[in-house]
C-alpha positions in Angstrom: 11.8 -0.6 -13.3 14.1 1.7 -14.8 15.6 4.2 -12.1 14.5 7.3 -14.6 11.1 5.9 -15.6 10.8 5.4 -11.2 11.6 9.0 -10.7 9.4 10.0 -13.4 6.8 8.0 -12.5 7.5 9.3 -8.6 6.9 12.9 -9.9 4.1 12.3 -11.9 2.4 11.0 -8.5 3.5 14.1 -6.3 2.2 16.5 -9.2 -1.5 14.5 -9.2 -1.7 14.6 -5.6 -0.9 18.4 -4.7 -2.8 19.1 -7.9 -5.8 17.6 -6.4 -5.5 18.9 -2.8 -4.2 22.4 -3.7 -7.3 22.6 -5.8 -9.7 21.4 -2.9 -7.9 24.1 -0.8 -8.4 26.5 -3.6 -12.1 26.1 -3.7 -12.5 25.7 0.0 -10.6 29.1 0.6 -7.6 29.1 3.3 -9.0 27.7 6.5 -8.0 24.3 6.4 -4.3 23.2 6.0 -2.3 20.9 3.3 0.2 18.1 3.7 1.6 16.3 1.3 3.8 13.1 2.5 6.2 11.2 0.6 7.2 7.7 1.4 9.9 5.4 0.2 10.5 1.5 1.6 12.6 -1.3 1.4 9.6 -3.9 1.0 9.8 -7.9 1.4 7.4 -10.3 1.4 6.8 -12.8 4.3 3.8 -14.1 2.8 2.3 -14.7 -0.9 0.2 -18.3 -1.9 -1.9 -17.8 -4.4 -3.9 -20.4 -6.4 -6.1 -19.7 -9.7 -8.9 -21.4 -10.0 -9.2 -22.0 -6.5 -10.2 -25.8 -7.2 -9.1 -28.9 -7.6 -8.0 -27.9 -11.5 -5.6 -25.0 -10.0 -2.5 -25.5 -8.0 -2.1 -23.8 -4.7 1.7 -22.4 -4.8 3.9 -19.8 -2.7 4.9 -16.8 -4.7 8.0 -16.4 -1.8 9.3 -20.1 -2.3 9.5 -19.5 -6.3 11.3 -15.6 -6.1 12.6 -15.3 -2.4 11.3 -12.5 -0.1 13.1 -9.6 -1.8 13.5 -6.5 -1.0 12.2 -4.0 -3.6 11.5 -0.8 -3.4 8.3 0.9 -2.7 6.8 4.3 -2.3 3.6 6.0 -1.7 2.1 9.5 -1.6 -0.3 10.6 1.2 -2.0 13.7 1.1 -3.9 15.3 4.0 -6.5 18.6 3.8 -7.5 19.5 7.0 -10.8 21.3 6.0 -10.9 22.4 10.0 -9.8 21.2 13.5 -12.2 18.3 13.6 -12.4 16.8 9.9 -10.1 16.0 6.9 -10.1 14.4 3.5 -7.3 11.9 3.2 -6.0 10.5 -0.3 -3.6 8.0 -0.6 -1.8 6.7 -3.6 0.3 3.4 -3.1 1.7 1.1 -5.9 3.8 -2.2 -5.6 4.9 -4.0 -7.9 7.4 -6.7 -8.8 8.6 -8.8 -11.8 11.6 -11.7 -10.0 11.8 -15.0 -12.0 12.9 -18.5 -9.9 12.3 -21.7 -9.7 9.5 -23.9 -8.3 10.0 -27.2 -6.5 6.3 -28.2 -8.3 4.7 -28.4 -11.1 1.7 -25.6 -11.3 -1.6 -25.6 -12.9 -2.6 -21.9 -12.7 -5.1 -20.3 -15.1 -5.5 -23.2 -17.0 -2.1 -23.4 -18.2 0.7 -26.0 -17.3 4.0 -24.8 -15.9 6.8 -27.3 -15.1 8.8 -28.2 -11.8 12.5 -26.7 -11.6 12.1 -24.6 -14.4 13.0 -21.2 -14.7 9.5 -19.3 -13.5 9.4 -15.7 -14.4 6.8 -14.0 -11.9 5.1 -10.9 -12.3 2.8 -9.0 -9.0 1.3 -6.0 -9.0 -0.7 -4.5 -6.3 -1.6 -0.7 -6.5 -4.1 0.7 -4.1 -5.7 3.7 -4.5 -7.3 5.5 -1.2 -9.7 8.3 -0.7 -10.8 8.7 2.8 -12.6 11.0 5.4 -10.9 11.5 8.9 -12.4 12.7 12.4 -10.3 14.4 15.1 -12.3 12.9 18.0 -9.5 13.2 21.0 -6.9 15.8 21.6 -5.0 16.7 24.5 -1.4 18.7 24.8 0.9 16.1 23.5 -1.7 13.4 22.1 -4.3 13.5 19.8 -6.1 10.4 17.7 -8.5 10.5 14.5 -11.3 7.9 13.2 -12.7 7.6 10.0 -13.6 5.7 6.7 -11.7 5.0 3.6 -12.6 3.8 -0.1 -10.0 1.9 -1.6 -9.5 0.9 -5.5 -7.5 -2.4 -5.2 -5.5 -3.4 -8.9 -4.2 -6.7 -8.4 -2.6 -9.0 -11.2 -0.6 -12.3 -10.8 1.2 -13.6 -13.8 2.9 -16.8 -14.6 5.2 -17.1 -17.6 7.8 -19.9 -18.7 8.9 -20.0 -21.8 6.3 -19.5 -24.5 3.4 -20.5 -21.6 1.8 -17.4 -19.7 -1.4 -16.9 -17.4 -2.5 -14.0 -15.9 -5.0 -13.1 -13.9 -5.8 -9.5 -12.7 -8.4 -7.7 -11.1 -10.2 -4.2 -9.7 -12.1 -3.7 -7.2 -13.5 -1.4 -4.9 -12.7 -2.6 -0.9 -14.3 -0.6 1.8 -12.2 0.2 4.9 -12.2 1.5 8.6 -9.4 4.0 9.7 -7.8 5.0 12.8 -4.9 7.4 13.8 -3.0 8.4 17.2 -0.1 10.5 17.4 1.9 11.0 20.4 4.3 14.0 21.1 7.8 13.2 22.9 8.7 16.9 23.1 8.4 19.9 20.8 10.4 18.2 17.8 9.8 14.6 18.2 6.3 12.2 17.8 5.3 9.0 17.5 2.4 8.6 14.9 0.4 4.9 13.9 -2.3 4.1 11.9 -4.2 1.8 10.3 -6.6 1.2 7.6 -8.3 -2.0 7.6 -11.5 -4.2 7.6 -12.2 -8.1 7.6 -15.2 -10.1 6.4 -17.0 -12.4 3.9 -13.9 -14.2 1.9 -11.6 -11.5 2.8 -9.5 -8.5 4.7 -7.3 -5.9 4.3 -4.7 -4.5 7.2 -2.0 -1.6 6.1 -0.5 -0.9 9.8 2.1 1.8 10.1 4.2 3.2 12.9 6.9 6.0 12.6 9.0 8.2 14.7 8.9 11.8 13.0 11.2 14.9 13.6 9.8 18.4 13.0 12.8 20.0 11.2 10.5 23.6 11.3 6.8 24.6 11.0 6.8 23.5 7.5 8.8 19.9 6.8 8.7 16.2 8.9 11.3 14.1 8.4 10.7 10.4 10.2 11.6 6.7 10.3 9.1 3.4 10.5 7.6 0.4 9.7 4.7 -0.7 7.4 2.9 -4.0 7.4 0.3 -4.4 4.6 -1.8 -8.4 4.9 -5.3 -9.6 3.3 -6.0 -11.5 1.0 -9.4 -13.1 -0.1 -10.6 -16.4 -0.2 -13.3 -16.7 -3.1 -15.0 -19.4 -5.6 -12.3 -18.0 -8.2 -9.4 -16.8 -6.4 -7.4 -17.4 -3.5 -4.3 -14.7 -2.8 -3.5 -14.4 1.1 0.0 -12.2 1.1 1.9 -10.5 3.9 4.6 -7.8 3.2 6.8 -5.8 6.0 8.4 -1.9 4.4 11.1 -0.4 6.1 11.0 3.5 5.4 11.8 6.8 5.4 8.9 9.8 5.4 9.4 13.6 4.0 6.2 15.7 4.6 5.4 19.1 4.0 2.7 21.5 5.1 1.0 24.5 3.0 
C-alpha cells in the first residue's frame, strides 16, 4: 500500500472511531470518559497453511514457505467509553493485510485451479477484524485493577492465489463470538503494565489476540507505551482450512476526553 493512501486510510479510521464514541458520549452526557488508542506494528507471520477445498481435490500449502515471514506493517484503533466505574463499551478496528509474491517448492491445487511448482506465486491475505465489545471492571485495588467481558467480532478473510493468467480466491465474513479479559498493573505514578486478551475456542475453530504493553503517562491526558501482540486461530471446516499465527511489535499513543 501506497504510504499516502496508508495515512489516509489511517485517518479515515481515527475519524470513524471518535465519531462514534464522542457521539455515544454525547448522548450519554459527561459521566463516563473517552479513549481513543492508536496502534502501529511491525507484523510477521510464524504461521499460515491454508488449503481450499479442504479435500483430497485441494492442496494443503504454507503461505510462509511461498512469501517468507515478513514484516509489514500493521495498525489498529481501539476506542474505550467508560459509561461509569464498573462498565464500558469497547470498539476495536483492526485490518491486516498483505500482497508478497514467491515461489512454492509444490505444485498447488487451490480453488479448483492449478498453480505450478517454482513459479513465481503472487499472494494476496487479508484479514480485517472488526470488534464491538462490553467490558466489566470486577477488581480494583491501589495499583491493580482487571476487567471481564464479551466481544462480537466481524472477521473478513480472503486468500488469493494468482500466477500468470490463473487466479483463485476465496474470501469470507463472518461473525465470531469472543470472551475478554484485562489486568493492568501500576509500577508507580507514570509507569503500568497492561495485557489482555480476546479469544474463544470450539467446534472447527478459535481465535486468540494476546497483547502485553508497558505504558508511560506523559500527563492526565496522553499514554505513550511499548509491546507485543500475538493474534492465532484458524478453523478447520468441510470447506476451509486456514490455521495462521502472527507476532506485532508496537508502539501505542492514547488519548483521553
Amino acid at each position: 500500500m501506497k504510504l499516502y493512501s496508508y495515512r489516509n486510510t489511517i485517518q479515515k479510521w481515527l475519524t470513524a472511531i471518535a465519531c462514534l464514541l464522542l457521539l455515544t458520549q454525547t448522548a450519554l452526557g459527561q459521566t463516563g470518559k473517552l479513549s481513543i488508542e492508536l496502534e502501529l506494528g511491525s507484523t510477521s507471520q510464524a504461521k499460515n497453511d491454508v488449503q481450499i477445498p479442504n479435500d483430497l481435490s485441494g492442496t494443503r500449502f504454507s503461505a510462509k514457505d511461498i512469501i517468507g515471514n515478513g514484516p509489514w506493517t500493521s495498525a489498529r484503533l481501539n476506542g474505550l467509553y467508560n459509561f461509569n466505574d464498573k462498565h464500558a463499551l469497547r470498539v476495536v478496528l483492526a485490518p491486516f493485510s498483505y500482497s508478497e509474491t514467491g515461489v512454492s517448492d509444490i505444485p498447488i491445487q487451490y480453488e479448483n485451479q492449478a498453480f505450478q511448482a517454482n513459479q513465481p506465486l503472487k499472494t494476496d491475505y487479508k484479514f480485517n477484524s472488526w470488534r464491538i465489545g462490553y467490558q466489566y471492571h470486577f477488581y480494583e485495588r491501589e495499583n491493580h485493577d482487571m476487567w471481564f467481558g464479551v466481544t462480537g467480532k466481524i472477521r473478513d478473510a480472503e486468500v488469493s492465489l494468482q500466477q500468470q493468467n490463473v487466479k483463485a480466491t476465496n474470501d469470507n465474513v463472518g461473525f465470531v463470538p469472543l470472551l475478554y479479559f484485562a489486568t493492568e498493573y501500576r509500577l508507580n505514578n507514570k509507569w503500568s503494565v497492561f495485557a489482555d486478551i480476546d479469544g474463544l475456542a470450539g467446534g472447527p475453530g478459535r481465535a486468540f489476540d494476546v497483547n502485553v504493553k508497558l505504558n508511560y503517562e506523559i500527563n492526565n491526558d496522553w499514554k505513550l507505551g511499548i509491546g507485543y501482540r500475538a493474534l492465532e486461530g484458524g478453523v478447520d471446516s468441510d470447506d476451509v482450512y486456514n490455521f495462521a499465527w502472527f507476532n506485532s511489535v508496537l508502539i501505542n499513543l492514547s488519548r483521553k476526553f
